[in-house]
SEGUSE-293941 format. One record per residue: residue in one letter; chain; x, y, z of N, C-alpha, C, O in turn. Coordinates in steps of 0.001 Angstrom, whole numbers. Example, Ala and Ser with C-alpha at 12.3 -4.5 7.8 and 13.67 -1.06 7.14 Angstrom:
% residues 2
  resn  chain      nxx      nyy      nzz     caxx     cayy     cazz      cxx      cyy      czz      oxx      oyy      ozz
     A      A    13190    -5690     7800    12300    -4500     7800    13200    -3300     7800    14236    -3319     8465
     S      A    12850    -2250     7080    13670    -1060     7140    12900       30     7870    13409     1138     8039
***
This chain:
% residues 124
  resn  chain      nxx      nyy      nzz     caxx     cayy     cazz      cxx      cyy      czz      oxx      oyy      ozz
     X      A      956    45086    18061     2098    44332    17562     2405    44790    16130     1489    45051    15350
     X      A     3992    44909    15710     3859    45341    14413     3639    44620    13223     3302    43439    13313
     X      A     3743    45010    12414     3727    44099    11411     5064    43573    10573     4971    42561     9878
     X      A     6331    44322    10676     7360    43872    10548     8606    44345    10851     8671    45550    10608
     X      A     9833    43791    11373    10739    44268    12300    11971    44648    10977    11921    44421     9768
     X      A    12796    45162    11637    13781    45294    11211    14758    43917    10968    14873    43136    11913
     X      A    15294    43700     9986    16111    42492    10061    17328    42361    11327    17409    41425    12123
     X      A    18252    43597    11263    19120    43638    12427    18420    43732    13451    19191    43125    14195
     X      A    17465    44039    14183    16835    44267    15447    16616    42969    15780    17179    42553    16792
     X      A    15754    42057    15001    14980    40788    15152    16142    40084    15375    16080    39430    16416
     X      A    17556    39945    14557    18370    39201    14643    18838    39434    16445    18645    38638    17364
     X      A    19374    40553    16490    19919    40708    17983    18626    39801    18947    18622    38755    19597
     X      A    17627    40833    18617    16402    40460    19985    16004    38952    20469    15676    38497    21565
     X      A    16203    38284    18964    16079    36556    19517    17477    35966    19543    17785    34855    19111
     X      A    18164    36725    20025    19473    36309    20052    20877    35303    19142    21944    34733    19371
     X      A    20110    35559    18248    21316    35354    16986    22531    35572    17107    23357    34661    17166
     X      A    22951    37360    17187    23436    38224    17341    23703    38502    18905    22850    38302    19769
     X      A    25045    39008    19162    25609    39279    20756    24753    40912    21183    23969    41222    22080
     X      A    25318    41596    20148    24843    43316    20145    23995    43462    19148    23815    42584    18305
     X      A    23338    44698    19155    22823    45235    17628    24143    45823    16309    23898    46196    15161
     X      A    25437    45730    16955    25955    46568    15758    26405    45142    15032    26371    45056    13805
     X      A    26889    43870    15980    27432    42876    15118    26013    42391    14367    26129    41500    13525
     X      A    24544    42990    14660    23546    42216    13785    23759    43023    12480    23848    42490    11374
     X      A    23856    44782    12778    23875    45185    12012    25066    45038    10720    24729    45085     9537
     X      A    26296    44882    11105    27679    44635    10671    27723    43112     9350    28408    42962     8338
     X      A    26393    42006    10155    26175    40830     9500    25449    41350     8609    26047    41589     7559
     X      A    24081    41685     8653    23694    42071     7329    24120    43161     6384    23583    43411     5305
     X      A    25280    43858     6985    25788    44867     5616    26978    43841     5081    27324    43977     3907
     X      A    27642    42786     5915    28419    41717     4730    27555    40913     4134    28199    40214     3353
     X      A    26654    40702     4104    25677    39856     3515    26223    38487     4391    26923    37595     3912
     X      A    25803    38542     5570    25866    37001     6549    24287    36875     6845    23959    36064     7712
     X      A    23505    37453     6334    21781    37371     7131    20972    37443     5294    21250    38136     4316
     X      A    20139    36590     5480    19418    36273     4105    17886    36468     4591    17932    36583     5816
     X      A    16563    36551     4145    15452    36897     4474    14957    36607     3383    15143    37148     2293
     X      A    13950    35258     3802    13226    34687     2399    14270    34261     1195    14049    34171      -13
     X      A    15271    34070     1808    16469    33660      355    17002    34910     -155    17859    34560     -967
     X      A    16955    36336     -116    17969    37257     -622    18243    37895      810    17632    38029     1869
     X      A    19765    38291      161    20808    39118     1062    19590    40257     1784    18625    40705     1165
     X      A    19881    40515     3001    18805    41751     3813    20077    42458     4149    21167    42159     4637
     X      A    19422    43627     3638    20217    44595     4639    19873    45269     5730    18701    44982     5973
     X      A    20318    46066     6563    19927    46046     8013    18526    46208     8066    17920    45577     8932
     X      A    17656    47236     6987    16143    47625     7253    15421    46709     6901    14214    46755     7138
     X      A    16058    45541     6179    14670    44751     5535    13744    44248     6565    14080    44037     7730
     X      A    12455    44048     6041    11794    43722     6906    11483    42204     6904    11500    41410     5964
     X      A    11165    41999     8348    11353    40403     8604     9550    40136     8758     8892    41147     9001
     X      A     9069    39283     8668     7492    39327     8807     7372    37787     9752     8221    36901     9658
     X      A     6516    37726    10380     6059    36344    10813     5888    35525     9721     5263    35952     8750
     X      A     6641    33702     9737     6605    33504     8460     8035    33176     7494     8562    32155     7052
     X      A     8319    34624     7448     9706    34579     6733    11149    33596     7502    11573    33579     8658
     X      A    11534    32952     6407    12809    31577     6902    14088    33261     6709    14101    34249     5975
     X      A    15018    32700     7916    15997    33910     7956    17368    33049     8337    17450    32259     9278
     X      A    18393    33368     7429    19241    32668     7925    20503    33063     8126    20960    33966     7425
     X      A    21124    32569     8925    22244    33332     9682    23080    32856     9694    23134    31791    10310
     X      A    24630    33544     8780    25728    32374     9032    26306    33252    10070    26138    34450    10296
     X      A    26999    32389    10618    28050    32976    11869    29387    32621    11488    29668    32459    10301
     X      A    30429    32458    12616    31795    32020    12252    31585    30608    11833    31862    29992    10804
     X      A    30854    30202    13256    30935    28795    13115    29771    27828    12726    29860    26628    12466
     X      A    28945    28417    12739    27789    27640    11513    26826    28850    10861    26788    30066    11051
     X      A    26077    27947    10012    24582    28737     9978    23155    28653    10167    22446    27704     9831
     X      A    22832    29589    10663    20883    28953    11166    20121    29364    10454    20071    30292     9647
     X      A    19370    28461    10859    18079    28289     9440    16901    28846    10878    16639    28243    11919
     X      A    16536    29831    10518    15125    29730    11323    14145    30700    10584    14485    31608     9825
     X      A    12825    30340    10947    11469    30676    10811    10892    31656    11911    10608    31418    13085
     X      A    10814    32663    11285    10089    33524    12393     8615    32707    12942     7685    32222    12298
     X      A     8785    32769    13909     6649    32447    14362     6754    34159    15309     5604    34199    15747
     X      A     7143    34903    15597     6961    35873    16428     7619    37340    16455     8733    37285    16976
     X      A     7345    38324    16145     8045    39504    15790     8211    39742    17768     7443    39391    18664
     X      A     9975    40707    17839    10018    40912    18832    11295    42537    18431    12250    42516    17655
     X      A    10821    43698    19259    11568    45031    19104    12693    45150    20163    13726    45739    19846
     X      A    12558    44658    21324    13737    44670    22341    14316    43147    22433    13636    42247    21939
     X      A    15639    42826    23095    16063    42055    23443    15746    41216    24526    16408    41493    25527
     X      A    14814    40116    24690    14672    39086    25264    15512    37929    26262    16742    37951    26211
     X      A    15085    37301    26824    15690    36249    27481    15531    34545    27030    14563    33882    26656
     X      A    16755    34268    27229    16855    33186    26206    15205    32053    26223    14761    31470    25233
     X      A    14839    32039    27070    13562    31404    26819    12800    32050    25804    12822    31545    24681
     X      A    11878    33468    26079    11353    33749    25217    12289    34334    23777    11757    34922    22835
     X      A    13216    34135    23837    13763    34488    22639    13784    33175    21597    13832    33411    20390
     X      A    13743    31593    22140    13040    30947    21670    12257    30846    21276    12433    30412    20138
     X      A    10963    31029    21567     9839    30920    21520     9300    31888    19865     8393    31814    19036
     X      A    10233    32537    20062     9988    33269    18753    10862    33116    17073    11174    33865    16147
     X      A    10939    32137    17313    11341    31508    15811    11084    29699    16497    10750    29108    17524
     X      A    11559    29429    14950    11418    27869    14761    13230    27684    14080    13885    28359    13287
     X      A    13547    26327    14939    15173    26537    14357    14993    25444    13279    14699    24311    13660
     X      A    15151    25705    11935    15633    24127    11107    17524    24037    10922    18133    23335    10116
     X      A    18024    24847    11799    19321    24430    11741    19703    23033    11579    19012    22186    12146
     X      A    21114    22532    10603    21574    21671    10862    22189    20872    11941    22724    21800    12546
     X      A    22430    20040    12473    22878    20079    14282    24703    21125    13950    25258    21403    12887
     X      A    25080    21400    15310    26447    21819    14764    27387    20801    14731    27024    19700    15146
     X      A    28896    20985    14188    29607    20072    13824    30093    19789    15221    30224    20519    16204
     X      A    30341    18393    14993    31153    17891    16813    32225    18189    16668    32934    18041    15673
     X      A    32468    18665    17701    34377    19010    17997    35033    18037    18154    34293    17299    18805
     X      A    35883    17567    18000    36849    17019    18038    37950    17025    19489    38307    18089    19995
     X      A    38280    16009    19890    38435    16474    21020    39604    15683    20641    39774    14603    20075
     X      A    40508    16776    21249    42341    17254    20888    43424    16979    21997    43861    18096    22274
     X      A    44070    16045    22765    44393    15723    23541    45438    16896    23705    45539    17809    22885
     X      A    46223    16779    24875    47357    18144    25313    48685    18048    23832    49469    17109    23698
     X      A    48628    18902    23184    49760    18414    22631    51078    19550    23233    50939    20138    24306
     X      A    52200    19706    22446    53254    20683    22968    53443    21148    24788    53522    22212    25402
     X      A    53454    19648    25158    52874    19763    26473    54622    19113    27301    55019    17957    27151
     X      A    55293    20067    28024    56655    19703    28497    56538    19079    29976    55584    19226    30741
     X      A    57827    18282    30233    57503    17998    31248    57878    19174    32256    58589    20072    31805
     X      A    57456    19245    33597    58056    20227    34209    59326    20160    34716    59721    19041    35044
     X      A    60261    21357    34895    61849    20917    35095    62388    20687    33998    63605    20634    34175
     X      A    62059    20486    32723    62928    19977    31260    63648    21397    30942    64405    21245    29983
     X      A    63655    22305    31277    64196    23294    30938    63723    24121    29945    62498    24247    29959
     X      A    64198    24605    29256    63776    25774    28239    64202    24659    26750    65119    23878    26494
     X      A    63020    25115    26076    63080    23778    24834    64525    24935    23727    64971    26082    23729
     X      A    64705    23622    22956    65739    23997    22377    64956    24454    20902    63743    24380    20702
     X      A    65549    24733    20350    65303    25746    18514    64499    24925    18447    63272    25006    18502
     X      A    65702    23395    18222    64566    22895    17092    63226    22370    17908    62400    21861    17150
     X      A    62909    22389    19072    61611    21486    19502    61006    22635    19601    59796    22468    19446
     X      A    61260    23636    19772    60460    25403    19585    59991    25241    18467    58760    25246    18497
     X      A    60542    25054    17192    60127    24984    15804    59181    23835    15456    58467    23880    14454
     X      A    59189    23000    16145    58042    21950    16124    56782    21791    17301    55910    20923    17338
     X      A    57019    22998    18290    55984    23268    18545    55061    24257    18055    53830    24250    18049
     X      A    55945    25163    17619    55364    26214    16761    54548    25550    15588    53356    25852    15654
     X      A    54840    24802    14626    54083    23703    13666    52816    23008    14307    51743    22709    13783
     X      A    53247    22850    15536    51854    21924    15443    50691    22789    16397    49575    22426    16770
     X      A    51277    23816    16581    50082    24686    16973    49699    26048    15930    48886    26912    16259
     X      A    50198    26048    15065    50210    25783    13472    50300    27394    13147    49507    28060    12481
     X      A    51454    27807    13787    52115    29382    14097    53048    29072    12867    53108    27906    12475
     X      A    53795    30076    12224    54337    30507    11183    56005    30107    12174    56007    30491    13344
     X      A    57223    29413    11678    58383    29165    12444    58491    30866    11696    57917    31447    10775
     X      A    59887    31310    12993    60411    33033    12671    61278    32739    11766    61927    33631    11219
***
């Protein structure tokens, strides 16, 4: 077993990351931290080290307990960190809006222009 992985590898292999290039792509914007500073793709991750990962839509806090070189299945890709993530934010749940009846015909300018607003498109 080694003694320490690559930051982009580890990220993909416990599934953080979809591919290796978006792991790699995160740590050259500085979205992946290791022990609290920015990693870039080679840093090394050790059993131990807190690694954290922002994404679009949140960020994870996890603890390595397990070095891993290939990509895993979501069980054992668990198994190899500890998550202290925050929970994620609840969605909001958005009833139908800009929703016509059928048969009303083709909307006119102005209800085009106020659907365009509330699905929050730029009017032409």
């Amino acid at each position: 077993m080694p003694e320490s992985v690559r930051a982009d590898v580890w990220v993909w292999a416990v599934r953080l990351a979809k591919t290796r290039t978006q792991a790699t792509d995160a740590c050259k914007a500085g979205h992946v931290r290791v022990r609290g500073e920015r990693a870039k793709p080679s840093t090394p991750v050790r059993v131990g080290d807190t690694v954290i990962v922002r994404t679009h839509e949140r960020e994870r806090i996890v603890v390595a307990t397990k070095l891993l070189l290939k990509r895993v299945g979501a069980a054992p890709a668990a198994e190899a960190y500890e998550d202290h993530s925050p929970p994620p934010p609840k969605k909001e749940h958005v009833g139908a809006f800009g929703v016509r009846d059928r048969g009303a015909g083709k909307p006119t300018k102005r209800e085009r222009r106020q659907l365009d607003r509330l699905r929050g498109r730029p009017s032409r």
